[in-house]
PAZASE-115465 format. One record per residue (C-alpha): x, y, z; residue in one letter. Coordinates in steps of 0.5 Angstrom, whole numbers, plus 500, padded with zeros to 3 digits. Layout:
<recs>
XYZa ...
</recs>
This chain:
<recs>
869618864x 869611861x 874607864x 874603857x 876610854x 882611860x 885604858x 884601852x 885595853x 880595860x 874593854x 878587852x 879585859x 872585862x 870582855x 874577857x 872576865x 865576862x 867571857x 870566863x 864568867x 859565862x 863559858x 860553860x 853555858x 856559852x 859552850x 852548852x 849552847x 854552842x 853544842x 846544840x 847549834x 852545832x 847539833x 844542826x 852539823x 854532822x 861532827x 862539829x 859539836x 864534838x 869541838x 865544844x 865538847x 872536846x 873543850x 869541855x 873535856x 880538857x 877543862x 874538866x 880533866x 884540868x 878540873x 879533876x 886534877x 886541881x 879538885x 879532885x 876531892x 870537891x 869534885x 868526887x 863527892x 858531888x 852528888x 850529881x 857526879x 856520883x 848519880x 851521874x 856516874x 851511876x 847511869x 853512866x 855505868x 848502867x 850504859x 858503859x 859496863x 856493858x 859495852x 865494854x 863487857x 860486849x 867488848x 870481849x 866478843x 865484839x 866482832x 870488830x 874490837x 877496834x 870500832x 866496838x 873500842x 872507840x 865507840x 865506847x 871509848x 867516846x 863515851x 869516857x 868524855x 860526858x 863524866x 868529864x 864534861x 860534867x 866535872x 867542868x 860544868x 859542875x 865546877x 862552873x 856552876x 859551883x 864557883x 859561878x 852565879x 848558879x 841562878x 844566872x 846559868x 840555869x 837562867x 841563860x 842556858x 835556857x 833561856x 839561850x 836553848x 828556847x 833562843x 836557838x 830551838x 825557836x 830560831x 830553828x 823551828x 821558824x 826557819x 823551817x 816554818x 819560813x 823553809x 816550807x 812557806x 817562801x 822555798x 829557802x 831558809x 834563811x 841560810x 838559803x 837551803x 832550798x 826547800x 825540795x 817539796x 819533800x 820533808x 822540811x 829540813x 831546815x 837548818x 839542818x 840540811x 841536807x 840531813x 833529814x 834531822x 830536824x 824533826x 826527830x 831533834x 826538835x 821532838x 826529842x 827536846x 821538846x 819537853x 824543854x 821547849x 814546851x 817549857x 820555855x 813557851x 810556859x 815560863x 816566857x 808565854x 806568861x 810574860x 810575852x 803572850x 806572841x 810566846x 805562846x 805561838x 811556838x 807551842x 803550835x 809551831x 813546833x 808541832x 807543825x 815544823x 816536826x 809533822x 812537815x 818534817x 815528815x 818522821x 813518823x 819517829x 819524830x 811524831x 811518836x 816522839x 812529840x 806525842x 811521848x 814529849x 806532849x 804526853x 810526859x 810533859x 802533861x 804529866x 808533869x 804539869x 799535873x 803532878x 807539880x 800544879x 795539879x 789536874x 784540872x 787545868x 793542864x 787537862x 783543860x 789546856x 792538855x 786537851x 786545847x 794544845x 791537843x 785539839x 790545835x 796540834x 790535831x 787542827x 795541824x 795534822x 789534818x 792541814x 798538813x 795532811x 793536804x 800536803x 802530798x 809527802x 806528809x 799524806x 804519803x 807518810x 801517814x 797512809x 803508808x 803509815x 795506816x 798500812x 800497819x 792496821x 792490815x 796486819x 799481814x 807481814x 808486807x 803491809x 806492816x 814491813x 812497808x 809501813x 816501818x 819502812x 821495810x 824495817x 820488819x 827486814x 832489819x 828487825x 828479822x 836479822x 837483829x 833477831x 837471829x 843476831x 840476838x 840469838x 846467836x 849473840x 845473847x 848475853x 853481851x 851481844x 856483837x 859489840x 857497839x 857498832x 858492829x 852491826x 854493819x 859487820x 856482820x 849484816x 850479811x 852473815x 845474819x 840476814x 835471811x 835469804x 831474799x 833479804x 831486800x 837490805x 845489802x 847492809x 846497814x 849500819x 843499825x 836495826x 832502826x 830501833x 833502840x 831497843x 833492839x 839495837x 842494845x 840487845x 844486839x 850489840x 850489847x 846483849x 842482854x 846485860x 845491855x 838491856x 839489864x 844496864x 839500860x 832497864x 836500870x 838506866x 830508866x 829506874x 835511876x 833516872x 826516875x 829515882x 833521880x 827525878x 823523883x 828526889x 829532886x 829538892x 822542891x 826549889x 829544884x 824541881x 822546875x 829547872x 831540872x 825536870x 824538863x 831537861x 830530864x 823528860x 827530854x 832525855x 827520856x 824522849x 832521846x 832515850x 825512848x 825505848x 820504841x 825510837x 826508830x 831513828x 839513829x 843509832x 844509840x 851508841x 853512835x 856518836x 851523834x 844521839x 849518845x 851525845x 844529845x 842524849x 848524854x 848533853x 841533855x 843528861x 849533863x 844539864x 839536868x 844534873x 847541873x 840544873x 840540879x 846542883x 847545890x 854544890x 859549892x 867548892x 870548899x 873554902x 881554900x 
</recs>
């Protein structure tokens, strides 16, 4: 007899261990659905940061010398130290504060992943996470595809005959995140293509989801993804073949560009694009999206500000005082490129913590253990791509990217753990 029919509450309570049992993963996929909102992943996080402070006080010993935390905390500190070094000149403390006392929760959040993914089924969670991910990016990815074809998304967000948004309305969103965690799903569409062959049909589809989404950000981003994810193809199965089937995914991706070259905002986009090979000022400044004229005041603000910079954020604040007579921007929040924007608010020690935040990550990616390698390193090149150094898109300090970027660094970390928690 069904014990559940025996004990009425006996159905509650094994859907309550199954809930305990599953929550980090459950609550690592709860943040990418709700990336598609402006602030509401910040509760799933919050979650996990009071369960990995709770964790920190109870093991503090097990959890210090983790191997993923002291690596972790490395890249960590690559990035913070010098935001608050910047701190010390920031022209507004209080934004430049909370800023980077936002960051203080990704250490956290990984102590409590880490503890679940030790004293937990490890195989169980790298295997639902992603196979949760590929759930929910591909959901994403069709709903755009459905958006452009019939007019509405299956949340009934209209399609306006300008850029693709999908899910993620009314933010123009959706191509630069799905290109950024592409590597992932590139490698999801491999490991469940082989099983399910109608798998093998997302490959092309996200291509032609981030080109309808019309960033010219986004597509840099995906060919840095293709190009990085061949690489490591080649590397772990060697070349012969992942240039065969390199050059057949490229050849399909170009059959799509040149299709969706027929649509009008998508042609506007690459012909303003084109203008950059005219070389003179106007055109090249028209083909960024007039960011030539950001990038001309982030320049003076380096010059005035070189060595730890203005402080995260504070760019906004001081927009006027730095532009240039006849400058077309009133104000903005960032200069539009990464790079960039670290030399201006965090100054040089900024771009010294970020040129180290790449070598640790690589050297991370290189030492991996050889069981470990395929797990992990995907997750790792899509942080790459969230953290690319030629990204023109959103702010890196600022709360939405630094934690997509920092959500990817945590799973690569945990997909990589071989920890387990000493016998009490």
């Amino acid at each position: 007899m069904n014990d559940a029919r025996v004990y009425p509450g006996a159905g509650l309570k094994a859907a309550s261990a199954w809930t305990r049992e599953n929550l980090s993963w459950l609550l690592l996929l709860s943040c990418l659905v709700l990336f598609t909102t402006k602030t509401k992943f910040n509760l799933p996080i919050a979650i996990m940061t009071l369960a990995g402070l709770f964790v920190l006080i109870r093991h503090f010993r097990e959890v210090v010398g983790h191997p993923g935390l002291r690596w972790f905390m490395l890249l960590f500190a690559s990035i913070v130290v010098p935001m608050l070094l910047s701190l010390v000149d920031a022209v507004n403390p209080g934004r430049a504060a909370a800023s980077t006392a936002k960051y203080l929760v990704f250490p956290l959040v990984l102590v409590y992943v880490l503890h679940a993914v030790g004293t937990g089924d490890s195989e169980q969670f790298r295997h639902r996470l992603f196979l949760g991910f590929g759930i929910i990016v591909s959901a994403w990815v069709l709903d755009g595809l459905l958006q452009y074809l019939v007019g509405y998304d299956l949340l009934g967000y209209p399609y306006e005959g300008g850029r693709v948004r999908g899910v993620f309305h009314p933010k123009h969103r959706l191509g630069t995140v799905s290109a950024a965690l592409s590597p992932v799903f590139f490698d999801f569409v491999r490991r469940y293509g082989r099983r399910y062959k109608p798998v093998w049909l997302l490959a092309p589809a996200i291509v032609t989801v981030v080109v309808l989404a019309a960033s010219r950000t986004a597509w840099m981003m995906l060919l840095v993804s293709i190009f990085l994810y061949a690489v490591y193809l080649a590397l772990r199965f060697g070349t012969r073949k992942v240039v065969k089937w390199t050059g057949v995914f490229l050849l399909v991706a170009a059959v799509i560009s040149v299709a969706a070259y027929q649509v009008p905002h998508v042609k506007r986009y690459v012909d303003t694009t084109a203008l950059m090979f005219k070389g003179d000022f106007k055109s090249i400044d028209q083909a960024t999206a007039f960011r030539l004229s950001l990038w001309q005041t982030a320049y003076h603000m380096i010059r005035g500000n070189p060595v730890n910079g203005i402080g995260p954020r504070g760019f906004r604040y001081v927009y006027r005082e730095y532009a240039p007579k006849g400058n077309m921007w009133k104000s903005q929040t960032h200069p539009h490129q990464m790079t960039l924007e670290i030399l201006v608010e965090t100054g040089m020690i900024g771009l010294l913590g970020y040129l180290l935040f790449w070598v640790l990550l690589f050297r991370f990616l290189l030492r991996l253990p050889r069981e470990r390698i395929e797990a992990t390193v995907p997750w790792g090149l899509a942080a790459m791509v969230a953290a690319f150094p030629l990204n023109a898109h959103m702010a890196f300090y600022a709360n939405y990217w630094s934690t997509i970027t920092w959500w990817l660094l945590i799973i690569m970390v945990a997909m990589a753990s071989t920890y387990k928690p000493a016998a009490k």
